[in-house]
N, C-alpha and C positions, 0 to 999 in steps of 0.2 A: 369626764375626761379632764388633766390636767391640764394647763394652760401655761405652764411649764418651758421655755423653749431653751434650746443648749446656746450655752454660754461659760466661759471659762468660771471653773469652781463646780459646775451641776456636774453631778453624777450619773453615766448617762448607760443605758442597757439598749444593746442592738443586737439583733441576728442579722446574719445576711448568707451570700452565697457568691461564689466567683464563677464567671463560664468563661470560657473562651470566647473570639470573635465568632463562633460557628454555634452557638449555644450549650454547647457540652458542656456540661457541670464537672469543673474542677475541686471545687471544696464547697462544702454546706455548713453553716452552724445555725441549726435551730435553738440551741440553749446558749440565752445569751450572754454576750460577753461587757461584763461590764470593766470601765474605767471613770478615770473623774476629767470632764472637757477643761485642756491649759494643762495637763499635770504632766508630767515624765512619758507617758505610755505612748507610744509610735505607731499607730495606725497606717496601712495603707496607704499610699500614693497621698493626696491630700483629701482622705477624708473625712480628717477633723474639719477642714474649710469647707465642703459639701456639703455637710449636717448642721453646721455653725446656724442657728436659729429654728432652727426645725424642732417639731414636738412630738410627743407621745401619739405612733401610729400613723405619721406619717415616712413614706418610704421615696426611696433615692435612687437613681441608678447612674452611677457615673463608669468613666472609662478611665485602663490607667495602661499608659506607655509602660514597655518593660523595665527604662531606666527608675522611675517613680514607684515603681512595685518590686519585681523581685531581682532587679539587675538585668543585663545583657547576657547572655550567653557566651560564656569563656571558654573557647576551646584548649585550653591550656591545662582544663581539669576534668579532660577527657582522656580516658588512657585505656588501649585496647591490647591484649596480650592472647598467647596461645593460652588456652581454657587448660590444658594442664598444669598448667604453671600457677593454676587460680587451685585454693582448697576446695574441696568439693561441697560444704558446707557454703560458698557462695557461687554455688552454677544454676543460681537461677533467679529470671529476671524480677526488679525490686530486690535483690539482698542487701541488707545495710553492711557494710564494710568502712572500718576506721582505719585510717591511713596518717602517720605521723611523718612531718617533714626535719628537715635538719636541724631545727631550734623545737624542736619537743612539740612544735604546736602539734592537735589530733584534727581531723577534719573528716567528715563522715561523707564517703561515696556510695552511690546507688548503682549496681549492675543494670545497665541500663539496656545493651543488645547482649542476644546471644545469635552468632551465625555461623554456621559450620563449627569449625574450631578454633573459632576467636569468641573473646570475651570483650567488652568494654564497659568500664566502670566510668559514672560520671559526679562529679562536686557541685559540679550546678546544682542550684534550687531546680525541683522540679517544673518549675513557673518559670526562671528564669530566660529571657527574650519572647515572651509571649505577647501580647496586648492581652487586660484582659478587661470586662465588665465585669462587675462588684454592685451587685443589688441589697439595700439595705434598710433596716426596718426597724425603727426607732422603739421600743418597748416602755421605757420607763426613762424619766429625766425628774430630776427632785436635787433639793442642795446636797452637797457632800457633806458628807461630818468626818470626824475627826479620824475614826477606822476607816470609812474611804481611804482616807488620805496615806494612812500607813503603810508602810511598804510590806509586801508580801513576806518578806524574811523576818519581819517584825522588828527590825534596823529604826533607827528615828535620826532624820538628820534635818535639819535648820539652816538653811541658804540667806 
């Protein structure tokens, strides 16, 4: 077993999985995701700081407020309408639906209820104002080399 422990510059490969406060499994990733520790890549509430020394096969469970993870919950990007006025290609719950505002931005809402005959699509993250727990499981930690370090578009920039 390596003796390896994360620090800015290692390369570091974790699986983990997010539940609610109730234990219901929100997201799983058993193939791991790797990044390089200190680099660009934005992790989770703080748990680049969580893991910061930890090594190969040891595991973590922290908690993360909604603000620290996927925001608050904005009722602002809730919007509920009579279901005929909805295509019928989104009447039904989970349909992804792109919605453009005044300046061109797109932003992608999820039909979140259906009752009688109203519809409501919602912009929130699906996580968004939850608490959740993030259980995580450290796979592999070794130096970065230079393809770590490159960006996935194969872009090269020098800070």
């Amino acid at each position: 077993m390596s003796s390896e422990v994360i620090k800015p510059g290692k390369f570091v490969s974790l699986t983990y999985h997010i539940t609610d406060m109730d234990g219901n499994v929100l997201e799983q990733n058993d193939i791991p995701v790797s990044y390089v520790h200190g680099g660009d890549t934005e992790l989770i509430g703080s748990m680049d700081k969580v893991i910061a020394g930890k090594g190969v096969g040891d595991e973590v469970e922290m908690e993360v407020q909604p603000e620290d993870g996927f925001g608050a919950h904005d009722p602002e990007l809730t919007f509920t309408d009579d279901i005929e006025n909805v295509p019928p290609q989104f009447r039904q719950l989970g349909a992804e639906v792109q919605m453009q505002n005044q300046e061109g931005e797109t932003k992608t809402f999820y039909v979140s209820k259906i009752e009688g005959d109203k519809l409501t699509v919602d912009g929130n993250h699906p996580l968004a104002g939850k608490t959740l727990k993030v259980m995580i499981k450290i796979v592999e930690v070794r130096d970065a080399t230079i393809d770590d370090m490159a960006p996935a578009d194969g872009s090269c920039s020098i800070n």
